[in-house]
C-alpha positions as CSV (number, residue, x, y, z in Angstrom):
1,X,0.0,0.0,0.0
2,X,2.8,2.2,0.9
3,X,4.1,2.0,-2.9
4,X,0.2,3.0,-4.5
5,X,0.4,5.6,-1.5
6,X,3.7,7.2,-3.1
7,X,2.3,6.9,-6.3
8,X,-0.6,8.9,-5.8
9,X,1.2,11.4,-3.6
10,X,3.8,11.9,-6.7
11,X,0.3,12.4,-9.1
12,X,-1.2,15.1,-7.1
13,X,2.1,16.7,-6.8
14,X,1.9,16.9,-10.6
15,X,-1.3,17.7,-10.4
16,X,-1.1,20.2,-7.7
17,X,2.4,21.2,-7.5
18,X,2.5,20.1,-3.9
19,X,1.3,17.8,-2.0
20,X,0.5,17.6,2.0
21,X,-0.6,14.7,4.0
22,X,-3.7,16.1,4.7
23,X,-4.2,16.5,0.1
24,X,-3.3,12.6,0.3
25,X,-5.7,11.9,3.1
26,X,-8.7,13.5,1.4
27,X,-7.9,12.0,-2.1
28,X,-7.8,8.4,-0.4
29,X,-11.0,9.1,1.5
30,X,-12.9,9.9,-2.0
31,X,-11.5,7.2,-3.5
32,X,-13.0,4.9,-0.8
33,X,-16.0,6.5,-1.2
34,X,-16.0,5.5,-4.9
35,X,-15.0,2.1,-4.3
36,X,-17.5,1.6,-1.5
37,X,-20.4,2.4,-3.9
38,X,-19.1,-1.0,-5.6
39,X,-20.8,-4.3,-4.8
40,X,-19.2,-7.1,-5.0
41,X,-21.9,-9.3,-5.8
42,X,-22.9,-7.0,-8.5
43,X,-19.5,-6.9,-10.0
44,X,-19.3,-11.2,-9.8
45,X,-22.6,-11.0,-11.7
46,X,-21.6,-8.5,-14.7
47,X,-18.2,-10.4,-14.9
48,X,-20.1,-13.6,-15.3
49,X,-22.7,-12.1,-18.0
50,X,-19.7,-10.3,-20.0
51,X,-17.5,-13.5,-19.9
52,X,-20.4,-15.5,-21.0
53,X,-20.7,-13.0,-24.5
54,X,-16.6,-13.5,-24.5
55,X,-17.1,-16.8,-26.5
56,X,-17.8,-16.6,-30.3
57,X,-20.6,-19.5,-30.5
58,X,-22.2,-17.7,-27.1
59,X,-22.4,-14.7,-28.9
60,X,-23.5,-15.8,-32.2
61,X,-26.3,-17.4,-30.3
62,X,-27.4,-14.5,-28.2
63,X,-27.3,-12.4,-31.1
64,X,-29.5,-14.7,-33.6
65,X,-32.0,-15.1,-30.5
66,X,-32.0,-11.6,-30.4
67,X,-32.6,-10.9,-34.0
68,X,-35.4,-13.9,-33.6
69,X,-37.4,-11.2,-31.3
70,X,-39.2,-15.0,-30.0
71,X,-38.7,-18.1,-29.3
72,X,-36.5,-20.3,-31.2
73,X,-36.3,-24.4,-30.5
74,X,-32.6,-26.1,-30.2
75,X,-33.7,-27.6,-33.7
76,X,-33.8,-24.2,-35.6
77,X,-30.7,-22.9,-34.4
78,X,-28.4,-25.8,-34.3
79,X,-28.0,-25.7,-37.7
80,X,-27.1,-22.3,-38.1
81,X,-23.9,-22.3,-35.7
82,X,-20.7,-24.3,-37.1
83,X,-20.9,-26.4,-33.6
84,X,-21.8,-29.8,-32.3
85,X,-25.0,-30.4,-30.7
86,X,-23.5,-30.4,-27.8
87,X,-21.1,-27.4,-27.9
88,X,-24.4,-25.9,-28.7
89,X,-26.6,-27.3,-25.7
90,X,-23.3,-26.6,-23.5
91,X,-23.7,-22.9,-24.8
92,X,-26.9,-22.1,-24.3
93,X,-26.7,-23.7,-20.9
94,X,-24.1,-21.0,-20.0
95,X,-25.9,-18.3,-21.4
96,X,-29.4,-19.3,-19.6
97,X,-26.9,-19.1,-16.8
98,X,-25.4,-16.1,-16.8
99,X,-29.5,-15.0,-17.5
100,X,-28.8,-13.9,-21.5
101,X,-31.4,-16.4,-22.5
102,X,-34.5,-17.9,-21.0
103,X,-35.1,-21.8,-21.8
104,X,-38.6,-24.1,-21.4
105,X,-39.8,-27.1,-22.3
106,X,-42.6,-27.8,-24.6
107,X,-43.0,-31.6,-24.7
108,X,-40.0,-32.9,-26.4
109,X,-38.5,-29.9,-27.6
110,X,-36.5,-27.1,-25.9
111,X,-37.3,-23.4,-26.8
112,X,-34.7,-20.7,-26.5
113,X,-35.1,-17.1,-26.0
114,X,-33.3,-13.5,-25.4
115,X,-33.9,-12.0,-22.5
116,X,-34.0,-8.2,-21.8
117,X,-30.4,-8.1,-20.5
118,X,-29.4,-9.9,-23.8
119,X,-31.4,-7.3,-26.1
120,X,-30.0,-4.2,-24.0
121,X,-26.4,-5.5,-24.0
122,X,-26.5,-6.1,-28.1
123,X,-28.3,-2.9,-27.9
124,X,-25.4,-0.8,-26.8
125,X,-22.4,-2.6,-28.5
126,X,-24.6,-1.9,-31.9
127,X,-25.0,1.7,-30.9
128,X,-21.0,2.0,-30.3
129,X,-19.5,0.8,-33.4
């Protein structure tokens, strides 16, 4: 800690063209206060979800669900990713998951579809290209 302290102490003398104790003290207290608003929880749960897009086949699937706007069964979009059946069941168990996709049962077949977090998420990266 010492070493991040001397750090930052060296910054806000750059920054300030001096630095006291009492400029370090206040800088560290309102970055606490910014870290404190942090959950932890929260952050485990957004890592999961953004690691869970990190995979090409995930994605591919999240985004054709997506541009479905419904329900799709494991039948209709097995054939359009270049993956086993079972690299695709594997992914779509990871993205129901990581709550990308929703997932029922109708009888013998198994119906996919984006959720809201899945839709807002493509939303964004498509408005930031």
């Amino acid at each position: 800690m010492a070493e991040a302290d001397d750090r930052l102490r060296r910054y806000l003398e750059d920054e300030l063209g001096e630095c006291r104790t009492e400029d370090l003290r206040e800088r560290l207290g309102e970055l606490n206060d910014i870290d404190s608003v942090i959950d932890d929880d929260v952050v485990e749960r957004d890592v999961a979800v953004l690691s869970a897009l990190g995979n090409e086949t995930r994605y591919r699937l999240v985004r054709l669900l997506v541009e479905a706007d419904g329900e799709l069964c494991v039948c209709e979009i097995t054939p359009l990713i270049d993956v086993s059946d079972s690299g695709v069941s594997h992914a779509l168990s990871n993205l129901a998951d990581a709550g990308l996709v929703t997932k029922r049962k109708e009888g013998r077949w198994r119906m996919y579809r984006s959720t809201n977090r899945a839709q807002a998420l493509l939303t964004v990266l498509d408005g930031s290209r």
